[in-house]
N, C-alpha and C positions, 0 to 999 in steps of 0.2 A: 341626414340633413346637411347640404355644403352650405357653408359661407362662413364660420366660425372663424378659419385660419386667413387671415391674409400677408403672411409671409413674417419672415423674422427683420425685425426694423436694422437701417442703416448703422443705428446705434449701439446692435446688439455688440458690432463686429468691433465698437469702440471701447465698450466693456470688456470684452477679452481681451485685448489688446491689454488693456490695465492690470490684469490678470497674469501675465506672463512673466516667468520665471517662478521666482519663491513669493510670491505675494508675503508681506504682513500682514498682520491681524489686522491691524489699523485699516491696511487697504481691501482687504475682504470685507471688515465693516460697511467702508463706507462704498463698495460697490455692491453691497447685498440687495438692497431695491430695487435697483437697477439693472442688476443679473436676473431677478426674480421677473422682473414683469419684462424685459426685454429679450430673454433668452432663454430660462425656464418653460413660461405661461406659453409661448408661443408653441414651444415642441408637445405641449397638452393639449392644446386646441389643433395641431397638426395631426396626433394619434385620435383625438376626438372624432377626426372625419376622416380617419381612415377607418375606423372601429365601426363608422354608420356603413360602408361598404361590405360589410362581408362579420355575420357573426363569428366567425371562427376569431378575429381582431380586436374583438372586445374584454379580452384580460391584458389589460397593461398596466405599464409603471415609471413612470416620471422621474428619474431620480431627482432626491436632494443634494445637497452639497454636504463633505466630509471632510477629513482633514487635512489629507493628502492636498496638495493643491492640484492637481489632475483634473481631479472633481470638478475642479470650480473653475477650470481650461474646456474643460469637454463635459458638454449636457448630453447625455446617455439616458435610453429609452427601451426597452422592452414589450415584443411583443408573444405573448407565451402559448405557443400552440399544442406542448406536451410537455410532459415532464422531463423538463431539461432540454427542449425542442422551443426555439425562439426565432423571434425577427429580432436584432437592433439597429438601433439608427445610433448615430454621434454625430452633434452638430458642432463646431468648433471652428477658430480659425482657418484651419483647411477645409472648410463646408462641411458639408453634409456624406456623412457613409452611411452605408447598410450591409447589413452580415446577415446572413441564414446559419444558424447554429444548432448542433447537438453538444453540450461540452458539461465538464463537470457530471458525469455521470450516476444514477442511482445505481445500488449493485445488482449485481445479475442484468444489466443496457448494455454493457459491453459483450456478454455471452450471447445475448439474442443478436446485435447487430454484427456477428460476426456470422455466426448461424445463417442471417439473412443473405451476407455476403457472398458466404459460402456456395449457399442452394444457386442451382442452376438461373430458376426461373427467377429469383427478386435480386440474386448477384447480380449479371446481366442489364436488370433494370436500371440498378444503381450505377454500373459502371458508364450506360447510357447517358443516364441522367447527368451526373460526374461531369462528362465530356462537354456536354452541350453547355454544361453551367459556366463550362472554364473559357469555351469559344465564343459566349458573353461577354467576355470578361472578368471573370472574378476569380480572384486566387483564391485557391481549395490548401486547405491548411488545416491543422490542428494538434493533439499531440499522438505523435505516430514512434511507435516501436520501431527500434533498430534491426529486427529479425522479426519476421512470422513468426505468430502465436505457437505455444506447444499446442499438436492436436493436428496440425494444417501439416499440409504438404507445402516445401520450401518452393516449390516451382509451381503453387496454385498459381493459374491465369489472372488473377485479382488479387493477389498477396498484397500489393501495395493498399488497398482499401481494407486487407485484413488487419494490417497493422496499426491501422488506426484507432483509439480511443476514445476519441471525438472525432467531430465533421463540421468545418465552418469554411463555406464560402463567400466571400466579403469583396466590396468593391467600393470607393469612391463614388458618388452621384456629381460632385462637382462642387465649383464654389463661384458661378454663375449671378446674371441678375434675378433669374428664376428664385431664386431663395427668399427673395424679400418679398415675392408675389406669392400669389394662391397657388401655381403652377406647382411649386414642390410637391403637392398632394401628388398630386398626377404623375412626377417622376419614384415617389417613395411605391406608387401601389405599383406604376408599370414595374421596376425593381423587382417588388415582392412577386408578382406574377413570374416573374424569372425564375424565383428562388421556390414556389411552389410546388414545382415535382420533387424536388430535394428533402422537402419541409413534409409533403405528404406521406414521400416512403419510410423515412424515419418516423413518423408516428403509426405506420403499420406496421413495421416490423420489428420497433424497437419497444412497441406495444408501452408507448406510451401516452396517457389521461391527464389532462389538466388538475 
């Protein structure tokens, strides 16, 4: 059902603003209201009607505020499509990002997704996939070995996705008038549609279950 989100208010962008640097307690206080219903509740009702689109969307997480002041600079969102396989969003004074991630791994995800990378037929796919994500736009990143795995040949065709331990490709959406309207939905799901081939072969091959 759309019509929950109608964008994050002008004033969201005033309250972070008040938020930058080292906040005090004093000022965290007295911006807590006002971060919550301006800046918080907005990015809930944003994942709200992304989640009526598409069951796979429907396990997410809002974060709270912590003690870091980071937290309370940037409202970070999760969308969890496998164990350790996510969407996020960050909305913050530089707008709005989204990242497709595999990262933080359970043990034995790094032996299968190398495995995947390995094999002829779902390497390939990936290496595929990889490319197109990057000629999007999104820098492919994450934390990557200095040498090829023991096991591998140092001259695998795909050694550089061998190397990898994770897998996040991530891009700015912008920091536009679109944000404060309904229209964000529409650029977070076009986004996600991007990030889809990426997000599906990792939950094949890295055989992972919500």
């Amino acid at each position: 059902m759309r019509g929950q989100f109608t964008g994050w208010p002008e004033q969201a962008m005033d309250v972070l603003w008040q938020l930058q640097g080292e906040p005090s307690h004093a000022t965290r206080e007295h911006c807590r209201a006002d971060r919550e219903r301006l800046v918080r509740q907005p990015m809930i009702a944003l994942l709200n009607e992304v989640a009526d689109t598409d069951p796979r969307y429907e396990d997410f997480s809002v974060w709270h505020y912590r003690t870091d002041s980071w937290w309370w600079q940037n409202q970070s969102a999760v969308i969890r499509l496998g164990r350790k396989i996510e969407i996020g969003l960050r909305f913050s004074l530089d707008g709005l990002r989204i990242q497709g991630a595999w990262w933080y791994p359970d043990p034995g995800q790094v032996d299968m997704f190398r495995k995947a990378v390995a094999s002829e037929g779902s390497g390939r796919e990936l290496s595929a996939i990889v490319e197109d994500v990057r000629k999007r736009g999104y820098d492919i990143s994450g934390d990557v070995m200095k040498r090829p795995p023991r096991g591998y040949p140092t001259d695998h065709s795909r050694t550089n996705l061998l190397r990898h331990r994770s897998l996040i490709a991530a891009r700015p959406l912008g920091c536009e008038e679109w944000l404060h309207t309904p229209e964000a939905v529409d650029r977070v799901l076009s986004a996600a549609a991007d990030l889809d081939a990426l997000l599906t072969w990792l939950v094949r091959h890295v055989k992972c279950t919500a």
